[in-house]
C-alpha positions in Angstrom: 158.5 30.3 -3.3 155.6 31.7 -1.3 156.6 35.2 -2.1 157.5 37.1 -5.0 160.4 39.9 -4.0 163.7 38.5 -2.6 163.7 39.2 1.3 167.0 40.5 1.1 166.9 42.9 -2.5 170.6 42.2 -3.0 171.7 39.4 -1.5 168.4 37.2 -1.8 166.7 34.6 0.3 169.1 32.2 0.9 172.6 32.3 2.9 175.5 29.6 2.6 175.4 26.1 4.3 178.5 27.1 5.7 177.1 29.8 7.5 173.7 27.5 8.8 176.0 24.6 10.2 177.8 27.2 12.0 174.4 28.0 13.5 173.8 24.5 14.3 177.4 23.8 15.6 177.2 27.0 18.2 173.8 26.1 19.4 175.5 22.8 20.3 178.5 23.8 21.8 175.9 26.1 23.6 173.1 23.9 24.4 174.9 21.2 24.9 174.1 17.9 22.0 170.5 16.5 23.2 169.0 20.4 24.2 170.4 21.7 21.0 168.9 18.5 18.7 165.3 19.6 20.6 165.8 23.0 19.4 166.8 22.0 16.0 163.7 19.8 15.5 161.4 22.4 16.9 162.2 25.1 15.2 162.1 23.1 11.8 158.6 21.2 12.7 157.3 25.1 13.4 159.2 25.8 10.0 158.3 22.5 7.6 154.3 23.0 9.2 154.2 27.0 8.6 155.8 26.5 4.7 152.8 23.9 4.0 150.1 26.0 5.5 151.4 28.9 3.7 151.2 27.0 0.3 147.5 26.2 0.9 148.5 22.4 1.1 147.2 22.1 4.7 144.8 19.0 5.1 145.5 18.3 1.5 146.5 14.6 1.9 147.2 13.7 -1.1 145.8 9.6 -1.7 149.3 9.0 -3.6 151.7 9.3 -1.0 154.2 10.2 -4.5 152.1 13.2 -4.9 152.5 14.4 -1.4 156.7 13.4 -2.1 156.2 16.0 -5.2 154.6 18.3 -3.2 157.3 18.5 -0.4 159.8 18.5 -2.9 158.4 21.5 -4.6 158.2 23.1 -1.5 161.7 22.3 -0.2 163.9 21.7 -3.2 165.5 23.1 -5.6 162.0 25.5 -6.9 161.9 26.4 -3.0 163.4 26.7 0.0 166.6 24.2 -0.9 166.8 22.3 2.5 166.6 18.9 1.1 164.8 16.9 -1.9 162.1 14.7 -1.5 162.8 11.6 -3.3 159.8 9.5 -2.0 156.8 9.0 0.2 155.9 5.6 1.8 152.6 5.5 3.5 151.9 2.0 5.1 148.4 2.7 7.4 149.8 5.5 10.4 153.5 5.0 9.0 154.9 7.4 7.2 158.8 7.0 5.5 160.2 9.6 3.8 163.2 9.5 1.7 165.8 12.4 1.1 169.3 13.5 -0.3 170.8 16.7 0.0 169.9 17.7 3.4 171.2 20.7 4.5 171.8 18.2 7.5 174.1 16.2 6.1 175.7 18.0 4.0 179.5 18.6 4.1 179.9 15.7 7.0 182.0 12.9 6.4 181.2 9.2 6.1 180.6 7.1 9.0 179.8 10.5 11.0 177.3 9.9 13.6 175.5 13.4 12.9 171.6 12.7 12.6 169.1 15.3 11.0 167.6 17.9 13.3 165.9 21.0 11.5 165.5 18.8 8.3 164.2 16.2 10.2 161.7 19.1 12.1 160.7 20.4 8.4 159.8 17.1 7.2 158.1 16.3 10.5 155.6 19.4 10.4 154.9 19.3 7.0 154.1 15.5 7.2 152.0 17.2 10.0 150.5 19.8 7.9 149.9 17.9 4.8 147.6 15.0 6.4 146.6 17.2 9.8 147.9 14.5 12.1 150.2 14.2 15.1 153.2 12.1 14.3 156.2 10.8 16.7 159.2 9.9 14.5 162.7 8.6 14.0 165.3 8.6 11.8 165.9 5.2 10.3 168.9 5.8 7.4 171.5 8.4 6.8 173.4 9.0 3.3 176.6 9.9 6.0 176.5 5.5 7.1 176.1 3.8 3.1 172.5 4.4 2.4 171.5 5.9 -0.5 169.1 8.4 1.5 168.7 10.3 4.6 165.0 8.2 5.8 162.9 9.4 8.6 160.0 7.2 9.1 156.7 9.0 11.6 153.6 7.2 12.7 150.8 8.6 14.1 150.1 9.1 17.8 
């Protein structure tokens, strides 16, 4: 983690995925499906860019695109901020496909549900972003909640 007292001295940083899908289902019911999922990626591209900046990884661009994988997982599994894991890293020229399980996205929803990422999509997005300062466009292109083995978004640079 990027800081070394607990935000919250008793309870600590983290709250429940319970609690953070209830967030995520009110801003729907709110916002409607397609505002809310704008919302939801914002807020996490703002998030996922802001964690890597604040790690000193900004521009880093790792040449192995499994260092960068290592890197994001540090920064947003299990020895940080617990949204997903970062399995791999595929760079092929301006395409970038990442590979995830446990995203706080998916997690909890049944198989065959139609739910697609939104703030772990954002994260991953803006800390693509960060990582190798470039503007990206993305997609998700495989979910763990439809038979795949992991949640895939896939950017390319625009």
């Amino acid at each position: 983690m990027t800081h070394q007292q607990p935000i919250r001295p008793e309870l600590g940083d983290f709250n429940s995925i319970v609690c953070f899908r209830a967030l995520v289902t009110g801003i729907e019911e709110t916002l409607g499906g397609k505002a809310a999922m704008v919302a939801l990626k914002g807020a996490g591209r703002q998030r996922g860019y802001e964690l890597v900046a604040s790690l000193g990884l900004k521009g880093a661009a790792p040449a192995d695109p499994m260092d960068g994988a290592r890197r994001l997982d540090a920064a947003l599994g299990p020895d940080g901020t617990m949204l997903c894991r970062v399995g791999k890293l595929e760079r092929d020229g301006d395409t970038f496909r990442v590979y995830m399980t446990e995203t706080i996205c998916s997690a909890g929803e049944p198989q065959g549900s139609d739910r697609e990422l939104s703030f772990t999509f954002g994260a991953i997005h803006g800390a693509i972003e960060a990582l190798y300062d470039v503007k990206l466009r993305g997609k998700q292109v495989g979910s763990v909640l439809r038979g795949q083995d992991h949640d895939v978004v896939e950017f390319v640079v625009r």
